[in-house]
C-alpha positions, -999 to +999 in steps of 0.1 A: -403+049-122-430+036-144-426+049-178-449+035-209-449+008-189-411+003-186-397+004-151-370+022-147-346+015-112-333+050-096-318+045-069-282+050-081-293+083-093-314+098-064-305+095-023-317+108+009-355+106-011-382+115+011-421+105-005-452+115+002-471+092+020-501+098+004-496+099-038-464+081-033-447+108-053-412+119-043-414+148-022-379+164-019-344+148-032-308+154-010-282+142-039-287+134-069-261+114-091-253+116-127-226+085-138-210+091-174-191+056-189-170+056-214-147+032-233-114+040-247-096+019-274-059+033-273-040+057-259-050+085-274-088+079-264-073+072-231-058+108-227-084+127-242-105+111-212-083+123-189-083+161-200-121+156-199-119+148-163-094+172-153-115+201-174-149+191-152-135+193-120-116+226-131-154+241-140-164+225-110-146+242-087-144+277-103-186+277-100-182+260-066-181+293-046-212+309-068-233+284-060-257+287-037-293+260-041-270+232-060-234+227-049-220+201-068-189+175-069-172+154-093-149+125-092-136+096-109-113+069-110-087+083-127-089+118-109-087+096-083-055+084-092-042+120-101-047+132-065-031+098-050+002+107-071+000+144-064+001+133-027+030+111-032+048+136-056+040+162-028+065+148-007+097+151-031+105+190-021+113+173+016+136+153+004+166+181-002+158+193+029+161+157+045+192+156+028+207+189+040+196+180+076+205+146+079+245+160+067+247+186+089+241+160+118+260+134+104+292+160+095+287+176+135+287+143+149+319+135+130+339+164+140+364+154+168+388+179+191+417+170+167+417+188+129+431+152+114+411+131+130+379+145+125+362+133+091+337+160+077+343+152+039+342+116+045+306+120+064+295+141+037+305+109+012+290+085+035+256+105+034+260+104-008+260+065-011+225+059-001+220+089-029+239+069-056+225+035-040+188+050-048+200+064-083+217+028-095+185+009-082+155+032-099+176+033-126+178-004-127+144-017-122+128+015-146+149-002-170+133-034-163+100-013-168+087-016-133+064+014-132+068+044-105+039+047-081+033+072-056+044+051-030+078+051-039+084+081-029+091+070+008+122+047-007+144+077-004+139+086+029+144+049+038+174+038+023+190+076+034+180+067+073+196+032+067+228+042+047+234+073+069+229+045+102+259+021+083+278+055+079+279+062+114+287+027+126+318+026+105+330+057+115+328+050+151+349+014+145+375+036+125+382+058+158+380+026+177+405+008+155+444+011+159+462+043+150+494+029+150+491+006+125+489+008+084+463+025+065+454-007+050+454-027+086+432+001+100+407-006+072+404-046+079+399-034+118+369-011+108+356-039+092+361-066+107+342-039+138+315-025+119+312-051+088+289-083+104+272-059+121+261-039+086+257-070+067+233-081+089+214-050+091+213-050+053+207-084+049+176-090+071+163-054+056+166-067+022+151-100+031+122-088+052+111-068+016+122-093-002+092-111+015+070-081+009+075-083-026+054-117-029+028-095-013-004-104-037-014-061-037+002-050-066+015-015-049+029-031-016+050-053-041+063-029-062+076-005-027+088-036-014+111-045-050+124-009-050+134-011-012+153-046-012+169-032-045+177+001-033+196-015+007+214-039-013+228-011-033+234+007-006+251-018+012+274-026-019+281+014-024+286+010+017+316-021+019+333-009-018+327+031-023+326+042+016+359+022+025+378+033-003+367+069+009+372+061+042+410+045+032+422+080+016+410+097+048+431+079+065+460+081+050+454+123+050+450+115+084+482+094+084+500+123+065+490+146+092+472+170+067+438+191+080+404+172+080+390+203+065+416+215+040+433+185+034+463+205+010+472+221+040+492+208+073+477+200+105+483+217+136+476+189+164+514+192+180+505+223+190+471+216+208+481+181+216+485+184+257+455+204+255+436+181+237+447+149+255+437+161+286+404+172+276+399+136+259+405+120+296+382+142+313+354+137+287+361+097+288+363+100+325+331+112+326+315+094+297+326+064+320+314+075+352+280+081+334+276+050+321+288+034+353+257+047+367+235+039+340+245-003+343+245-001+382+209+010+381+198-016+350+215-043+372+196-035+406+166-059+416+141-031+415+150-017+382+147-054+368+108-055+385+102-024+370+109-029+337+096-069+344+059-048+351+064-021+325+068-051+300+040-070+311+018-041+311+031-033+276+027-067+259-003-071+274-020-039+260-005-045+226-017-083+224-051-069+228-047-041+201-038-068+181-068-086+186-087-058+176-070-043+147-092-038+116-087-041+077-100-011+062-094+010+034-099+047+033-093+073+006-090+101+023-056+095+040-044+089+002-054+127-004-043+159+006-059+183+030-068+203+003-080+180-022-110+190-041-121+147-035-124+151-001-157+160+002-173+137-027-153+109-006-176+119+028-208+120+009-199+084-009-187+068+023-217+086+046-247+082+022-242+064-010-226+032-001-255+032+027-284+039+003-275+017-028-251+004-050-254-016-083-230-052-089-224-065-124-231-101-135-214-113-167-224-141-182-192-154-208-213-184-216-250-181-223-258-211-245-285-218-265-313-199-245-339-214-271-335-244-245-359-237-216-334-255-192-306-230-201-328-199-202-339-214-159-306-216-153-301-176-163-331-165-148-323-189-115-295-175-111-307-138-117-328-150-086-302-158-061-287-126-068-322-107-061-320-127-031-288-123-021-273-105+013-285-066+013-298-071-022-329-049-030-345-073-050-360-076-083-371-037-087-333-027-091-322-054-117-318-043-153-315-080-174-321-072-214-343-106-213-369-087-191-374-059-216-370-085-250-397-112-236-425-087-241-412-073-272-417-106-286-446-111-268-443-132-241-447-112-206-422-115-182-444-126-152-453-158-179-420-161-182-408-163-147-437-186-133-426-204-168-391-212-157-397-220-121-424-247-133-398-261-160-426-250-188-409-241-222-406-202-230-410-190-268-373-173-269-356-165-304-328-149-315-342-134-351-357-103-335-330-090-312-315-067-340-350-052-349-353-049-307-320-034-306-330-009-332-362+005-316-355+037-298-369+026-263-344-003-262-316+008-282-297+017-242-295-025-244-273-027-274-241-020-245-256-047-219-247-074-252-222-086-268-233-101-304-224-121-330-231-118-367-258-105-384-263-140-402-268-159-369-289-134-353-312-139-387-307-174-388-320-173-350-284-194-339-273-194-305-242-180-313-258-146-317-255-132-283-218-139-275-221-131-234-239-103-218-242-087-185-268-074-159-271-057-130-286-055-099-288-035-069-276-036-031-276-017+001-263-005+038-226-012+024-208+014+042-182-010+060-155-021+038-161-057+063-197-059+048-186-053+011-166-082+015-189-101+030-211-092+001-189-100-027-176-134-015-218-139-012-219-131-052-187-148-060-203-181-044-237-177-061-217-174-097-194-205-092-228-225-087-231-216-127-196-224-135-209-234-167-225-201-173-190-190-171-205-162-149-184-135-132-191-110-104-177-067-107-185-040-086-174-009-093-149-014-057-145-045-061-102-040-064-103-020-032-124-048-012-103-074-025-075-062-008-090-068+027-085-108+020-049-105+011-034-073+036-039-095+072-025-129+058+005-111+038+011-086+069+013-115+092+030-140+070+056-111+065+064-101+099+066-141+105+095-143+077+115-115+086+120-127+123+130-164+110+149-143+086+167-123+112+172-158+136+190-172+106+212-141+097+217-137+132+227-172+137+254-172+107+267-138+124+261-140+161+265-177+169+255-169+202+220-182+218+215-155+244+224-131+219+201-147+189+173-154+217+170-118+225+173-099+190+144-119+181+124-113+212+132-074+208+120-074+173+090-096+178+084-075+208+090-040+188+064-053+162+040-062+187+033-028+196+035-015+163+007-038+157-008-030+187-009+005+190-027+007+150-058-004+169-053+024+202-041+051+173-077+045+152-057+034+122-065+006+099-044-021+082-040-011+046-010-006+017-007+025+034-002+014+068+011-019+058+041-002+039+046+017+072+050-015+097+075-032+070+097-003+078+092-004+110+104-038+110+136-028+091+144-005+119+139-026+148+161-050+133+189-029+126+192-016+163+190-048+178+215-063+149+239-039+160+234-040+200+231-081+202+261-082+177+285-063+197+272-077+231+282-110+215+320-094+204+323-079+240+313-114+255+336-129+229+366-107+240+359-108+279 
């Protein structure tokens, strides 16, 4: 828009323009965009801002429904951020009913034919360590004030699926361990059982975050912290708190007292021919079945099956892997009935396409009375009009452009001036009075001055840094945002002595796509050499070593895999996702490849 002869750029404010081919005029107008910016100096700024936000989108959405020629939509960055935590907070009311689900199972599994030996009150213990575990670790690190994100509000279902895993694998060595014996002998069985094999479940789940900590996205980091702290708390409360438990069960079970009223005496002596034989059929069976199952695994054409069902597998998930994309979405960070939703389809389908604006900060101007350091500006406002999916010199806004003529030197003289390396009358002594004048004053935020002296005294020193802007296009793909911004970040570290530095509004989000594939890969790398060396100190067994590692590389490669096959993108989310998938694999091949080697070792 031409206006006095000052042209403004629009296209951040209008999209899907159609114009009359004739007058040039625009004919009709699909969105139209208002941005507010503000600045805030301290908290209390900072909070006012946010009930501003909140208050729009409230009067937003009660005139929403009444609206019928204009419908509009609001967002920002830090409602943004209010509806990511609201979808992380959302999923807190599960967690008692997790709880109260995964102790049923755990207590039913527990119960056995005889009242003393069963261990109900001991199950219901073992499913309270990962609680304490998770309580002593958030308390620990919110002391040393790591902040809570959203995000961490997978940790306790994590660390309760891994402690209530440890839970069951020591009370199955404890039935397996030697009646006879002392209470205190029982317990050194059950753990010299079920110990390596939850130490190095623990240990390579602690390690493989451990890794993800040195993850460069500041939210994968801070899951991954919480989650090493929280299984190594776990796995303390596990060997110290569970055992002692587990100890004064067994002497009530020693004592002969009842596993569900433990004050009262048991009645086994009376049921006991009954419940031995039943024992021996159900182990009869149990053996029978399983007799089966191994005769089958060991014929020649269950091995080719499985040989071609492998095959088949890797083979689809090497190629998923090859395709897998980095993306980032918001709309899997919200929920379904988030008011954002729809502003996120219209920014995603039509504004990133149409036209989007970058900033250019330039920390160190110099003396731009020097016609080679006013080129090198204007040069390199050049390259960036000229720059991948730029839109060229219509959408730039540089204060220069608008002060030349003020002064009175015209801005095509001064262009064709510092292209030929001719001197341009700049000075400094009339960018208060231009600063001043209604039509300009919108410049005053693009600059950051000096005193009022050196701007008088026409000194260089007057304009500190400023910034400018300039427009872009057909970004829709996160892939060709990134493409874009390493394009600006190259053009500005030609001026290094400019001290020039590239923003764009998504600019954070983008960066990400450089660091999720390397830190994915680099951690899925570590927590298999991580697991080979646990595994080695544990299982000193190659066969045994040689296939944990396979299983888990082989467990992660269709995880990997089937991301590309399932239409989902590597990113924090999904990232967070496969290092707990990783966790998992490893503790069920931990356990199986651990007491393979101990039945090998006894055989």
């Amino acid at each position: 828009m031409d206006l006095f002869g000052e042209k403004i750029y629009l296209a951040n404010n209008f999209y899907t323009v159609t114009i009359d081919e004739n007058s040039r005029v625009i004919d009709s107008c699909g969105l139209i965009a208002m941005h507010f910016r503000a600045t805030y100096s301290n908290d209390t700024t900072y909070r006012v801002l946010q009930l501003w936000e909140r208050a729009v989108l409230e009067f937003v959405n009660k005139h929403r429904p009444g609206m019928s020629d204009i419908v509009v939509y609001t967002t920002s960055e830090g409602l943004v951020s209010q509806e990511v935590r609201r979808t992380g907070m959302s999923a807190m009311p599960l967690m008692p009913l997790t709880f109260i689900f995964i102790m049923l199972f755990t207590v039913v599994t527990s119960l056995k034919t005889k009242a003393t030996t069963s261990k109900p009150w001991e199950a219901v213990a073992g499913v309270f360590c990962p609680l304490i575990a998770l309580v002593a670790s958030f308390g620990l690190l919110f002391m040393l004030n790591f902040e809570f994100i959203p995000l961490l509000n997978v940790v306790p279902f994590l660390v309760l699926a891994i402690g209530v895993d440890d839970v069951f694998v020591t009370l199955h060595a404890w039935h397996l361990s030697d009646r006879s014996v002392s209470v205190a002998r029982r317990v050194g069985e059950t753990m010299a059982d079920a110990g390596p094999s939850i130490t190095i479940t623990s240990l390579t789940n602690a390690l493989s975050f451990g890794i993800g900590a040195l993850s460069p996205t500041p939210a994968i980091r801070v899951f991954c912290i919480f989650a090493a702290c929280t299984v190594t708390f776990g796995y303390i409360y596990q060997i110290f708190l569970f055992t002692a438990i587990l100890a004064l069960g067994g002497q009530r079970e020693k004592n002969g007292t009842n596993a569900y009223c433990w004050w009262i005496a048991g009645s086994d002596k009376e049921t006991k021919e009954r419940t031995t034989t039943a024992e021996s059929k159900g182990e009869e069976l149990l053996s029978r079945f399983w007799d089966i199952i191994v005769e089958l695994a060991m014929s020649w054409w269950t091995r080719l099956l499985i040989a071609v069902i492998m095959v088949a597998y890797w083979t689809f998930s090497i190629l998923g892997v090859l395709q897998v994309r980095v993306g980032l979405s918001a709309e899997k960070l919200f929920l379904d009935d988030s008011p954002l939703h729809d502003f996120v389809r219209i920014q995603t389908e039509t504004i990133f396409k149409e036209g989007g604006q970058m900033f250019v900060f330039v920390n160190k101007p110099g003396d731009l009375r020097n016609p080679a350091q006013f080129g090198k500006v204007m040069r390199m406002l050049n390259q960036f009009e000229h720059a991948t999916g730029s839109i060229g010199p219509d959408s730039s806004h540089l204060w220069l452009q608008q002060y030349l003529p003020f002064v009175g030197f015209h801005t095509a003289a001064a262009s064709d001036s510092f292209f030929n390396n001719e001197p341009v009358a700049f000075s400094y002594k009339y960018l208060l009075e231009f600063l001043k004048n209604r039509s300009y004053e919108r410049w005053r935020y693009f600059l950051n001055l000096g005193t009022t002296e050196d701007c008088v005294n026409d000194k260089p020193s007057c304009v500190d840094r400023f910034f400018f802007t300039t427009g872009f296009k057909n970004a829709s793909e996160w892939n060709y945002r990134l493409k874009l911004l390493l394009e600006w970040r190259a053009i500005a570290k030609e001026h290094a002595d400019l001290e020039a530095t590239v923003y764009e509004d998504f600019s954070m989000y983008t960066d990400q796509i450089l660091s999720i594939g390397p830190a994915t890969k680099q951690t899925v790398a570590m927590a298999l050499i991580c697991m080979a060396l646990v595994c080695v100190v544990f299982i000193p067994h190659v066969i045994s070593i040689v296939c944990a590692t396979v299983s888990v590389l082989s467990i992660n490669l269709g995880v990997f895999g089937g991301l590309t096959y399932w239409k989902v993108e590597l990113d924090p989310i999904s990232m967070a996702t496969i290092l707990m998938s990783i966790g998992f694999s490893v503790d069920y091949t931990a356990h199986i490849s651990y007491h393979y080697y101990k039945g090998d070792a006894e055989v």
